[in-house]
N, C-alpha and C positions, 0 to 999 in steps of 0.2 A: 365933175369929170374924173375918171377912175387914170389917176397918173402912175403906169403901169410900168413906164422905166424907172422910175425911181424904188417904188416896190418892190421890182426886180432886182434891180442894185441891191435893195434893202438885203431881200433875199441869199444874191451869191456870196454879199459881204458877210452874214448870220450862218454861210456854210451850207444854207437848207438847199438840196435840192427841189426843183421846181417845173413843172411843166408847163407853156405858153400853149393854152388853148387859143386858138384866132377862127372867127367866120373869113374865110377864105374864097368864098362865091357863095351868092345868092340865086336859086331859080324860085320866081314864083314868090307867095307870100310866105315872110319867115319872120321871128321876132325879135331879130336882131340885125343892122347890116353888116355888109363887109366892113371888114377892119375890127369890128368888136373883139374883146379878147379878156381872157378870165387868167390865170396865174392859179398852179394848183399842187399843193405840197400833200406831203402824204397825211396832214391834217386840218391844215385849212385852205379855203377861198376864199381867192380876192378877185373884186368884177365880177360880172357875167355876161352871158352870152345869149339872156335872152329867158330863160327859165325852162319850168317844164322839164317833160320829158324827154328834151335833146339836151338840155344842162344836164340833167341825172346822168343821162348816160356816156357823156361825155369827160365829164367826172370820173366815173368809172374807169374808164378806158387808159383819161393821164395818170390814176394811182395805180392802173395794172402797169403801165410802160415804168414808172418810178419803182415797183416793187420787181418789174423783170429788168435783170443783167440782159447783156448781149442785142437787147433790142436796135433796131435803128433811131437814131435823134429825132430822128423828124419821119413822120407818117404822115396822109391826107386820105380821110374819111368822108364819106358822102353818106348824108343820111336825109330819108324820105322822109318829111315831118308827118305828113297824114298815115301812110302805109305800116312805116314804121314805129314811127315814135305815136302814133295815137294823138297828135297836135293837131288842130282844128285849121290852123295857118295853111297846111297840106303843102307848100312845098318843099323845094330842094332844097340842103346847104351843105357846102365843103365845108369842113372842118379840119384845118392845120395842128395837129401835135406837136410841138417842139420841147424836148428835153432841156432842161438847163440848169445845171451843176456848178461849185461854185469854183472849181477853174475853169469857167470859161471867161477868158479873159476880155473877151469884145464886149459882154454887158456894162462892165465900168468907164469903159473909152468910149461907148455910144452916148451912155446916159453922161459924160463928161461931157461931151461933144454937144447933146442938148441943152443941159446946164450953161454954157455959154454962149447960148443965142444962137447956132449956127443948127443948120439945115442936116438934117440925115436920113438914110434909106437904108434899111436891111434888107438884103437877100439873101433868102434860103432856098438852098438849090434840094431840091426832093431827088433823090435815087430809087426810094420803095415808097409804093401806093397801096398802102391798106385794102381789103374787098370791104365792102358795104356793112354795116352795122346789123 
């Protein structure tokens, strides 16, 4: 199992910026479910999200947000797996974008907060919704 807050910790603590890729909704067949989620710096990944042609481009997308200033933290992307992406799965999946730099201070205090046995929930409140891939 791909322990993604601790990597993440790893991450803001090493400085690196990062982007939390997450399936955020599922319509239809897709190869990965909700909740999956990849961590993507502007040289490596960690996790996936499934493979293929929605990973490629997905990919893509969190190293354009890490290489643009000014963007918003957080985006949500829909993409057609059959239409679009050429996936055989053919359907839909939301894709969450989230930025994550290493002053953001909530990554250390959540992944503490796991680290001691107790229960937690992030919310990300979205304000811009990306158009379709």
């Amino acid at each position: 199992m791909f322990d993604w807050p601790k990597r993440l910790a790893e991450l803001t603590e090493a400085g690196t910026p990062c982007v939390a890729v997450t399936v955020a909704g599922v319509r239809g067949a897709a190869p990965r479910e909700t909740g999956s989620k990849m961590l993507v710096t502007a040289d490596v990944v960690l996790g996936t999200i499934g493979g293929g042609q929605l990973e490629h481009s997905c990919i893509a997308a969190a190293r354009e947000r890490l290489a643009k200033t000014g963007t918003p933290a957080q985006a949500l992307r829909r993409f057609a797996l059959g239409s679009q992406c050429g996936q055989c799965c053919g359907g839909v999946v939301d894709v969450l974008f989230e930025r994550v730099d290493a002053d953001d201070e909530w990554v250390e205090a959540a992944y503490a907060t796991l680290r001691a046995g107790a229960r937690a929930a992030l919310v990300t409140h979205l304000s811009h919704r990306e158009s379709r891939s």
